[in-house]
FIVEXGU-186761 format. One record per atom (N, C-alpha, C): x, y, z; chain; residue in three letters. Coordinates in Angstrom, 2 decimals. Layout:
        c1        c2        c3   mol   type
         X         Y         Z     A    ALA
...
***
This chain:
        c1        c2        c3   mol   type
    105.73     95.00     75.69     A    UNK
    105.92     95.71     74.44     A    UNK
    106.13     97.20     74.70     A    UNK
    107.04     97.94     74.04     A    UNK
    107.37     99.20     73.97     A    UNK
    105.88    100.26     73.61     A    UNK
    105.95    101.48     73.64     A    UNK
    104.41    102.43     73.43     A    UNK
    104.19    102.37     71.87     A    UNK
    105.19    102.06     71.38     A    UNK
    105.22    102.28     69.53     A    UNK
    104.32    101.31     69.11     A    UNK
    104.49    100.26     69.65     A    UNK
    104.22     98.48     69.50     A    UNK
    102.64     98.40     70.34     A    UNK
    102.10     99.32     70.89     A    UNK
    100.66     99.07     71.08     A    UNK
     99.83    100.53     70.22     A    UNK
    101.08    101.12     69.59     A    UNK
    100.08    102.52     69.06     A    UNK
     99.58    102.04     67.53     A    UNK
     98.06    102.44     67.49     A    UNK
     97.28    101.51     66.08     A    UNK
     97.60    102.95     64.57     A    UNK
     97.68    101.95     63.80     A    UNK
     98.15    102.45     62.70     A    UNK
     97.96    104.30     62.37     A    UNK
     96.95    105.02     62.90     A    UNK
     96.57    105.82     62.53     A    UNK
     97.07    106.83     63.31     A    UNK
     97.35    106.29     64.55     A    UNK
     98.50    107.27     65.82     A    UNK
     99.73    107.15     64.39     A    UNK
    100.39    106.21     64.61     A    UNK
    101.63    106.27     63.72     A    UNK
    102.02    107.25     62.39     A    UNK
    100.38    107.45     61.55     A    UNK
    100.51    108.22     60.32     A    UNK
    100.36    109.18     61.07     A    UNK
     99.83    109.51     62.39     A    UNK
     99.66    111.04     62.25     A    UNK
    101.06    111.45     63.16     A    UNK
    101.41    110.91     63.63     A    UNK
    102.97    110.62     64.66     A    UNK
    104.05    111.02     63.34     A    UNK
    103.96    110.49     62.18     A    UNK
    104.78    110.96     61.14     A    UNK
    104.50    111.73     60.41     A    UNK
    103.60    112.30     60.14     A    UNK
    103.06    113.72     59.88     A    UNK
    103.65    114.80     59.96     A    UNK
    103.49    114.37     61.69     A    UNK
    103.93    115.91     62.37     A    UNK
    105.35    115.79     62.30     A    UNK
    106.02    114.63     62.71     A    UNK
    107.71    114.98     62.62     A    UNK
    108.11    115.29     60.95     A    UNK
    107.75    115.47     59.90     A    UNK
    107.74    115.53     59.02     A    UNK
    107.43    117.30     58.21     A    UNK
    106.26    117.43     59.43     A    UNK
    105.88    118.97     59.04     A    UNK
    106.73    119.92     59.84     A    UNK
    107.54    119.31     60.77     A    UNK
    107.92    119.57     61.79     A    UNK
    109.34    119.83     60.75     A    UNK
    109.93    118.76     60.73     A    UNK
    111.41    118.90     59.90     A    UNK
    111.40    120.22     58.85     A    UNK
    109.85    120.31     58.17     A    UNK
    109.92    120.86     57.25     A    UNK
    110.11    122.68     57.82     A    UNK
    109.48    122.70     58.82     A    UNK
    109.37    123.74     59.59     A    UNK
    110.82    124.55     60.08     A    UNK
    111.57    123.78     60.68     A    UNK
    112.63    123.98     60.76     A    UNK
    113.55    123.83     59.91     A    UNK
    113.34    123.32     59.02     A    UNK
    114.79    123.81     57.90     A    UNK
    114.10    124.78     57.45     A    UNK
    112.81    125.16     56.67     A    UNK
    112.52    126.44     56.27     A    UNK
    113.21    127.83     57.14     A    UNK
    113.09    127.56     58.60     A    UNK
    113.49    128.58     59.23     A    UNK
    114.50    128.68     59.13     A    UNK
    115.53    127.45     59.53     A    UNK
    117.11    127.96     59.08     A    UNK
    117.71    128.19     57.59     A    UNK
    116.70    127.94     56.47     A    UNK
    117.25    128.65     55.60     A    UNK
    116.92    129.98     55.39     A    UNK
    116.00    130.59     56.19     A    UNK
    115.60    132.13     56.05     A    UNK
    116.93    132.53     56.90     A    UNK
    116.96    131.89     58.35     A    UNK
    118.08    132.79     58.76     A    UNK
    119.77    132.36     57.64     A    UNK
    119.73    131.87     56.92     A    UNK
    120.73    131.55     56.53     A    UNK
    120.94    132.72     55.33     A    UNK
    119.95    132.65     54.53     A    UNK
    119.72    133.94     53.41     A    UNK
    119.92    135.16     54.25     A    UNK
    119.08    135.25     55.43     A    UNK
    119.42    137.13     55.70     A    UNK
    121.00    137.31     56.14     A    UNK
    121.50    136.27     56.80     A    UNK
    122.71    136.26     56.82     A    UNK
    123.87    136.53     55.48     A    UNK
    123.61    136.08     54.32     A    UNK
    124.30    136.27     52.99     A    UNK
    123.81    136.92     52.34     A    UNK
    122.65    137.67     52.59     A    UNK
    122.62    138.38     51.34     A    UNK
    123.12    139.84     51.28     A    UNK
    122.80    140.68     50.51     A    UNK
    123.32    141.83     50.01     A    UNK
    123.06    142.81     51.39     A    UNK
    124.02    143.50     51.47     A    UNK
    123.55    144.24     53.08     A    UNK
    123.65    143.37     54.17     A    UNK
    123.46    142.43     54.39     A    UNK
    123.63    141.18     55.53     A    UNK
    125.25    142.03     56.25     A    UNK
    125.48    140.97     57.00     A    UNK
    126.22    141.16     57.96     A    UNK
    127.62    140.79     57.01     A    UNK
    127.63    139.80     56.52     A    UNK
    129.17    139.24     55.95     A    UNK
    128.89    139.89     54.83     A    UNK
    128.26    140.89     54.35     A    UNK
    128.80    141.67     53.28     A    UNK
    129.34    143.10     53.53     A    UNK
    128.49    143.84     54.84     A    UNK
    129.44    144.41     55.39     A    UNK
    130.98    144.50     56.05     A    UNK
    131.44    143.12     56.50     A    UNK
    132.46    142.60     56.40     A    UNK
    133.45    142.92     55.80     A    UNK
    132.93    142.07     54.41     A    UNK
    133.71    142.34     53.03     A    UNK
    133.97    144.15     52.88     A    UNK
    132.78    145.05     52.83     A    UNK
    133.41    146.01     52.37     A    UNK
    133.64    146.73     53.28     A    UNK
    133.59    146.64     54.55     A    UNK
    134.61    147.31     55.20     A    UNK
    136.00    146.77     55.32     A    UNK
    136.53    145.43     54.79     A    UNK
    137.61    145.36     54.26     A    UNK
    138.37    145.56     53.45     A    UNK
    137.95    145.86     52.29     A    UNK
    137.95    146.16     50.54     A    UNK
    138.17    148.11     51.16     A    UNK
    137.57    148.35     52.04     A    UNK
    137.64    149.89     52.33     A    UNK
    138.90    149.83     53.01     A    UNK
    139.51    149.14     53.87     A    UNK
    140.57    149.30     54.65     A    UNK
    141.79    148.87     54.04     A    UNK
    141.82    147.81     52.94     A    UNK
    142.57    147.68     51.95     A    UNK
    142.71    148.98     51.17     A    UNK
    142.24    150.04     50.06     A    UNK
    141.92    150.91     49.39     A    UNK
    142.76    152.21     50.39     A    UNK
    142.06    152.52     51.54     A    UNK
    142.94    153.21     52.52     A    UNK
    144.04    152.86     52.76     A    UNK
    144.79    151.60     52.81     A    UNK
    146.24    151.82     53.21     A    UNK
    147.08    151.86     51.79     A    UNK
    146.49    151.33     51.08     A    UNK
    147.48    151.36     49.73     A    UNK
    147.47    152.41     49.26     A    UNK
    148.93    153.05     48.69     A    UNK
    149.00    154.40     47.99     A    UNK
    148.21    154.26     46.16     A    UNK
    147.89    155.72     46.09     A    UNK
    147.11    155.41     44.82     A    UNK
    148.27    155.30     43.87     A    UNK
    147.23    154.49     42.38     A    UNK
    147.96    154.06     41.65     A    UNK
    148.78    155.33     40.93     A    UNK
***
C-alpha cells in the first residue's frame, strides 16, 4: 500500500488543513503583489502617464 493508504484519519485532516491554509496563503500573497502592481502610482500607471506625456509633447497645440 502507498503512505496515504496507511496514514489514519487524523494525519489526513490535518494533511488537508495545511494544503488548504497553505493555498490560502499564497493566493493572498499574489493578490497583494498583484494590487501594488495596479494601483495608483504602481508601476503600469507610471507607464500610462509617461505616455499620455509623450503623446501631449509631440502633438502641436490645439
Amino acid at each position: 500500500m502507498n503512505n496515504l493508504g496507511n496514514m489514519k484519519l487524523w494525519q489526513r485532516f490535518v494533511a488537508l488543513i495545511v494544503c488548504v491554509v497553505l493555498g490560502f496563503v499564497v493566493y493572498g500573497l499574489w493578490s497583494f503583489k498583484t494590487l501594488d502592481e495596479l494601483k495608483v502610482n504602481g508601476p503600469i500607471y507610471h507607464n500610462i502617464i509617461q505616455g499620455k506625456d509623450l503623446v501631449a509633447d509631440v502633438l502641436p497645440p490645439p
